[in-house]
C-alpha positions as CSV (number, residue, x, y, z in Angstrom):
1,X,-28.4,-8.1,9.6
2,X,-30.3,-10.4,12.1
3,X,-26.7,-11.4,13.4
4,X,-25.5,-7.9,14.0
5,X,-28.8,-7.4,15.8
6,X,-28.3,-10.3,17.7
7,X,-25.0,-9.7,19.1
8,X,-26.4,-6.3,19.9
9,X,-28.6,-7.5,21.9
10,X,-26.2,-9.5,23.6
11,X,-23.5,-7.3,24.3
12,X,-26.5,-5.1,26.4
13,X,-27.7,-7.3,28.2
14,X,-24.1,-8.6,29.4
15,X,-22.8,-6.7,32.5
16,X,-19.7,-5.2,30.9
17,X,-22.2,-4.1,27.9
18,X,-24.6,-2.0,30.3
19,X,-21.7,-0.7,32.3
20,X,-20.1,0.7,28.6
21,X,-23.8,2.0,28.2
22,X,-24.0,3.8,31.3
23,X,-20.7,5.9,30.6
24,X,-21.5,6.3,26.9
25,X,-25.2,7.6,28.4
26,X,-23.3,9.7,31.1
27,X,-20.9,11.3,28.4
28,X,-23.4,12.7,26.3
29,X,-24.1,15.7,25.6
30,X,-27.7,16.0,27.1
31,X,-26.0,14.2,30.1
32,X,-23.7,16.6,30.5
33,X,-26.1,19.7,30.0
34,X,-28.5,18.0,32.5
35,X,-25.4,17.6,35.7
36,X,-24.8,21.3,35.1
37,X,-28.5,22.5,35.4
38,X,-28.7,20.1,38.5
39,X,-25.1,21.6,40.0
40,X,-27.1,24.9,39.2
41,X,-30.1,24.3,41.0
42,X,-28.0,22.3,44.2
43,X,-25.3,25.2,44.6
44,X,-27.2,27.5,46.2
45,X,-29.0,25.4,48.7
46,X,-25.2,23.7,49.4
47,X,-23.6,27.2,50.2
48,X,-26.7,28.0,52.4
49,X,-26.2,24.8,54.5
50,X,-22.5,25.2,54.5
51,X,-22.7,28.8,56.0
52,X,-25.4,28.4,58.0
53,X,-24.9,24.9,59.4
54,X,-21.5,23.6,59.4
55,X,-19.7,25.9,59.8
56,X,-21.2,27.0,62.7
57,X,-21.1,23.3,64.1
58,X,-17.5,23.3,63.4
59,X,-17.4,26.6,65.7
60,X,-19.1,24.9,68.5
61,X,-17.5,22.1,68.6
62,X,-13.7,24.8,68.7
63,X,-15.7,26.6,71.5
64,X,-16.5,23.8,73.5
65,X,-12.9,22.5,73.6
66,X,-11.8,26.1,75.2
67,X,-12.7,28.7,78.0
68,X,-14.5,31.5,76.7
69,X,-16.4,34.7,78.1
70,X,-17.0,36.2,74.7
71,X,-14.3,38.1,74.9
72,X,-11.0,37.9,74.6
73,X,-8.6,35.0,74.0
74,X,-10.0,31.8,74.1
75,X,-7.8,29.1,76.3
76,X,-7.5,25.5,74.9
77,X,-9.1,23.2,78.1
78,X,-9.7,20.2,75.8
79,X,-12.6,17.8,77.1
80,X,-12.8,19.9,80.3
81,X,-15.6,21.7,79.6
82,X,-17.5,18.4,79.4
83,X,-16.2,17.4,82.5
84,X,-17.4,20.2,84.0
85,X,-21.3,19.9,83.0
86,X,-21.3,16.0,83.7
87,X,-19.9,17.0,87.4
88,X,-22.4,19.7,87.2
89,X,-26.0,18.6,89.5
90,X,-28.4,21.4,87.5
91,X,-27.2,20.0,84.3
92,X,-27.9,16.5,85.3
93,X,-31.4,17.5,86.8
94,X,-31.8,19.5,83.1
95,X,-30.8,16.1,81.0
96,X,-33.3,14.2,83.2
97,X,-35.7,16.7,82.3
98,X,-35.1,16.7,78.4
99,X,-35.7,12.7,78.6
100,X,-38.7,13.0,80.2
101,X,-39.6,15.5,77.7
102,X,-38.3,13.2,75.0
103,X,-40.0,10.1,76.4
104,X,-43.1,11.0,78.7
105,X,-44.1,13.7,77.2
106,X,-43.8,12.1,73.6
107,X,-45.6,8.9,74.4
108,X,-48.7,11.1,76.0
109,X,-48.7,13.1,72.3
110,X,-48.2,10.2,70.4
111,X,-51.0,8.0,71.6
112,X,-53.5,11.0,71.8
113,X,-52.6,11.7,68.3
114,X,-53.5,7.8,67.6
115,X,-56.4,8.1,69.1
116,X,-57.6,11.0,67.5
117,X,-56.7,9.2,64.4
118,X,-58.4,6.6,64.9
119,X,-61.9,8.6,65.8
120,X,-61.6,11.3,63.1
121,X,-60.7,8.9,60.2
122,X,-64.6,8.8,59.8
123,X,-66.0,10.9,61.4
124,X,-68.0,14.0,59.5
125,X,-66.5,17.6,60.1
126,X,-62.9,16.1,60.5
127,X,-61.4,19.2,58.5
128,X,-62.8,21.1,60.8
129,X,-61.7,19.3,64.2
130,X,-58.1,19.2,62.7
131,X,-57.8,22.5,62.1
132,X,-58.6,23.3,65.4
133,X,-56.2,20.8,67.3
134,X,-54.1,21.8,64.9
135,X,-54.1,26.1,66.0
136,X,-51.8,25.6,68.5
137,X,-49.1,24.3,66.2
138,X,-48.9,28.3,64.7
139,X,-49.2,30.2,67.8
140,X,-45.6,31.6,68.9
141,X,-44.6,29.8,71.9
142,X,-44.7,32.6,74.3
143,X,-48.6,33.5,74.0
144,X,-49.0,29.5,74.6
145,X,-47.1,30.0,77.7
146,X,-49.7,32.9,78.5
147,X,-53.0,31.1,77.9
148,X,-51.2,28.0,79.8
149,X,-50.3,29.8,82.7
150,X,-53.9,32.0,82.9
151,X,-55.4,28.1,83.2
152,X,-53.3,27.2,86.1
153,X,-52.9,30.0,88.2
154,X,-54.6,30.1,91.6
155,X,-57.7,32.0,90.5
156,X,-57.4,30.8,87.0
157,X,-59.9,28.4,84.1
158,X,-58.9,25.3,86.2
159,X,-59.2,26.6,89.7
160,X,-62.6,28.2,88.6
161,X,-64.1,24.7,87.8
162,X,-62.9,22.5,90.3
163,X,-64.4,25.2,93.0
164,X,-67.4,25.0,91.0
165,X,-67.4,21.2,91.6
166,X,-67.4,21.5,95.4
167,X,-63.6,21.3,95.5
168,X,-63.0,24.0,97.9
169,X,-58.9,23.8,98.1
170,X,-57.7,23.3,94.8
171,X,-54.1,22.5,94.4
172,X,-51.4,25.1,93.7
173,X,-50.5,24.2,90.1
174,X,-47.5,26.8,89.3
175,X,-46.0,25.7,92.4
176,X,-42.1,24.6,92.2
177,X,-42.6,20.7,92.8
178,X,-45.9,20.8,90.2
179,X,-44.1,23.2,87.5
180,X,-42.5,20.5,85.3
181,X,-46.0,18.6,84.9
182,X,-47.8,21.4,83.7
183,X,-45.1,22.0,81.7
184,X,-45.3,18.9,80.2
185,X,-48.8,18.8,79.9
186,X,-49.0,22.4,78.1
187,X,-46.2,20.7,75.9
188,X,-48.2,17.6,74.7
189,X,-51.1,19.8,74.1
190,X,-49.2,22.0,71.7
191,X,-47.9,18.7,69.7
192,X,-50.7,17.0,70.0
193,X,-52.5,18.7,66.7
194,X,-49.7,18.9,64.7
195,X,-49.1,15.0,65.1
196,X,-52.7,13.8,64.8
197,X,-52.8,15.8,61.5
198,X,-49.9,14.1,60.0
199,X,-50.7,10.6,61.0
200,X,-54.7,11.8,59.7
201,X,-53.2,12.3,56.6
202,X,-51.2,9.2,56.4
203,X,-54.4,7.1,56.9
204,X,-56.2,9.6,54.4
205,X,-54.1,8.1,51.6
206,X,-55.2,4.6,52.4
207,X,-57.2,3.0,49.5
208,X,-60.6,2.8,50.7
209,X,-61.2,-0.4,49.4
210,X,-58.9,-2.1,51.8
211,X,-61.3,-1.3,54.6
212,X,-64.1,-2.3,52.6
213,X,-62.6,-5.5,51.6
214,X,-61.4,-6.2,55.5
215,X,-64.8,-5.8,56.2
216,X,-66.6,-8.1,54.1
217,X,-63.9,-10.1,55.4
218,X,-65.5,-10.3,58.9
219,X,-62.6,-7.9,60.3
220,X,-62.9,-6.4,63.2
221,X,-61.8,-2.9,64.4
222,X,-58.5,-4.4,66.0
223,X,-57.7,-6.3,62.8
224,X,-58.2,-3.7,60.5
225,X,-55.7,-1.6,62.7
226,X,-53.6,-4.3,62.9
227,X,-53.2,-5.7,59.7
228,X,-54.0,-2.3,57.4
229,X,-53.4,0.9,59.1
230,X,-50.5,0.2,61.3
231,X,-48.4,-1.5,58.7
232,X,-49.3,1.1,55.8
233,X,-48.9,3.9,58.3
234,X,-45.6,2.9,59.5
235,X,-43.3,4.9,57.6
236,X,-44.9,7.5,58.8
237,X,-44.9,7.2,61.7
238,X,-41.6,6.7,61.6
239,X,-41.0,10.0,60.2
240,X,-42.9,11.6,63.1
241,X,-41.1,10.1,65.7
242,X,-37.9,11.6,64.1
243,X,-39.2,14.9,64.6
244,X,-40.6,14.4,67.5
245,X,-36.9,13.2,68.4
246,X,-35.4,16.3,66.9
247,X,-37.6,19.1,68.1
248,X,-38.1,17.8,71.3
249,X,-34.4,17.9,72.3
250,X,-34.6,21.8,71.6
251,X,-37.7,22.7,73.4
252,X,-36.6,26.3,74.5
253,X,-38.9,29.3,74.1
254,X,-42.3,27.8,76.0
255,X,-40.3,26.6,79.2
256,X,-37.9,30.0,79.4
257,X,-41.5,31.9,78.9
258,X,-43.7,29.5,81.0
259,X,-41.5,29.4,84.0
260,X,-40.3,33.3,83.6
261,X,-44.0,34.5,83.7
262,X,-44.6,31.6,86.8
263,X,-41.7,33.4,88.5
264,X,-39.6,30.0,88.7
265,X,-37.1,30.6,85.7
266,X,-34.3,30.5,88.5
267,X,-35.0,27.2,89.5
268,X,-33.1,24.5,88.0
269,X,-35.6,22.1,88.6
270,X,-37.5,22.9,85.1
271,X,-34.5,23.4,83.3
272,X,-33.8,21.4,80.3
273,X,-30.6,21.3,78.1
274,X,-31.5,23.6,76.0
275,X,-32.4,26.2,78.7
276,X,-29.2,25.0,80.5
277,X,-27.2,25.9,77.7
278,X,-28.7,29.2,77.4
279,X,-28.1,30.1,81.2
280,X,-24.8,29.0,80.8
281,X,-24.0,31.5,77.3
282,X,-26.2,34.6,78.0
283,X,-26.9,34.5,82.4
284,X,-26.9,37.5,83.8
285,X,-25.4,36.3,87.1
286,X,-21.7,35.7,86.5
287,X,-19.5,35.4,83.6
288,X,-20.7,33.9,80.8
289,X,-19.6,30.3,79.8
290,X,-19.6,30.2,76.1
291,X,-17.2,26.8,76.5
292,X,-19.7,24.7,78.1
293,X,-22.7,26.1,76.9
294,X,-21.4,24.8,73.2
295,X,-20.5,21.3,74.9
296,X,-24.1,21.2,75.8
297,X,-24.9,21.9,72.0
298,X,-22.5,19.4,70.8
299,X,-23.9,16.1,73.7
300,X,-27.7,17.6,72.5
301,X,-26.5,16.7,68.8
302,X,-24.9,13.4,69.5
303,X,-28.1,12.6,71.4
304,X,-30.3,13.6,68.5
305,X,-27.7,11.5,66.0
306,X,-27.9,8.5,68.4
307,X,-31.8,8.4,68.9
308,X,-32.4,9.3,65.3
309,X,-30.4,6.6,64.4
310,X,-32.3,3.6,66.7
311,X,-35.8,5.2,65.5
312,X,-34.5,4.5,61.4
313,X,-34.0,1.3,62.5
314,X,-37.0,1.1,65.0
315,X,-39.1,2.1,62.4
316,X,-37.3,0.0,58.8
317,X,-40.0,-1.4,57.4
318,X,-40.4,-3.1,54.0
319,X,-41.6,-0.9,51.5
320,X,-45.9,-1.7,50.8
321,X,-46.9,-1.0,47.4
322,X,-50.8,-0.7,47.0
């Protein structure tokens, strides 16, 4: 008896014995009945993505390749479309735009959100203070673009106080060389909340002995960031700067609104790809380019893949268990 339990014991813990385990665990019944609950539950949410995603992908990528007014015939130009666009100066001045977006713009929101991390970790009424950087994050995109615009119009909030101050010629915010900037400024102060919450919460799941051990420690406030926050907030920041990444590629509704209401819409010079590709499908002025409105879609993908990729590596970490 002790012998046969002893070769049993072998034969698992050899590697062809736990391999003939794995299948005999994989063929049984309970196995079985578990894959076809999973299949069950994973079906639904497959078709949905397939329909709804890749498909359609697959379609832009057929449009881009061809000429196409919506109607009619389509005619097969290959990579000419994308020729086009590149050749194309308000697409150039739109892509420069969507970097600045991606970059400027999401370096301002980022370190604001740090910051406010950093001074509502302990500070009393936080829940409160995050909820309210955090309102703008559920307000539709087009009343932001109102209460933006109200601020920097002539005789608008800003206007109001720097006259107040004795500044008796205040600039001309909504003008066409100042438009981007407030756009980008009305832009990091809609992200702004919704980043500071989640990197809040990421330093809310810290053990709070760590900090108290750091400071018996003799740590500073530089170490502690240093050696405890950063590193066990990393991932998560990581995962913010993917969608940062992700969203801020396809920024559409607050610069269409925000420059239509400013009266500017029909200068390319606050354009980004997203509103690009837009004008190019749906402008009233013309006949529409469904062709190299999808090629836009298709290089804003590839640059999402790309950049997503270098932030996963950016951002690989070792896993900290605590």
């Amino acid at each position: 008896m002790t012998e046969t339990m002893e070769l049993v014991i072998h034969r698992d813990r050899s590697p062809v014995g736990a391999q003939r385990d794995a299948r005999l665990a994989k063929s049984t019944p309970l196995a079985r009945s578990r894959r076809r609950v999973f299949w069950w539950f994973v079906a639904p949410a497959a078709v949905l993505y397939l329909v709804l995603m890749v498909i359609p992908s697959i379609q832009t990528l057929w449009i881009s390749l061809n000429r196409w007014g919506g109607a009619g015939p389509m005619e097969f130009v290959g990579f000419e479309n994308y020729r086009r666009i590149f050749a194309d100066p308000v697409f150039m001045i739109s892509f420069r735009n969507t970097l600045l977006i991606l970059f400027v713009v999401g370096g301002l929101t980022f370190l604001i959100s740090f910051v406010l991390m950093l001074v509502l970790r302990d500070l009393r009424g936080r829940r409160f203070i995050r909820a309210v950087i955090f309102f703008p994050t559920i307000v539709p995109g087009v009343v932001l673009s109102i209460v933006w615009g109200f601020l920097f119009q002539h005789e608008g909030l800003l206007n109001t106080v720097l006259r107040s101050v004795g500044v008796t010629a205040p600039p001309e915010w909504l003008s066409e060389n100042s438009l981007f900037l407030v756009i980008m400024l009305g832009l990091v102060w809609i992200n702004t909340g919704f980043y500071a919450t989640i990197l809040l919460a990421s330093v809310d799941r810290i053990p709070p002995y760590l900090f108290e051990e750091a400071a018996l420690a003799g740590a500073n406030a530089y170490q502690r960031l240093r050696h405890i926050i950063l590193p066990l907030t990393w991932d998560v920041i990581g995962v913010a700067a993917v969608l940062w990444t992700v969203s801020s590629i396809k920024i559409f509704e607050f610069i269409y609104a925000f420059a239509g209401g400013a009266g500017y819409l029909p200068s390319t010079q606050v354009w980004n790809t997203a509103v690009y590709s837009y004008a190019e499908a749906f402008s009233a002025q013309g006949v529409p380019k469904y062709g190299t409105s999808a090629a836009t879609a298709i290089i804003m993908l590839l640059l999402v893949g790309v950049l997503v990729g270098l932030s996963r590596r950016i951002f690989k970490h070792e896993t900290i268990e605590y």
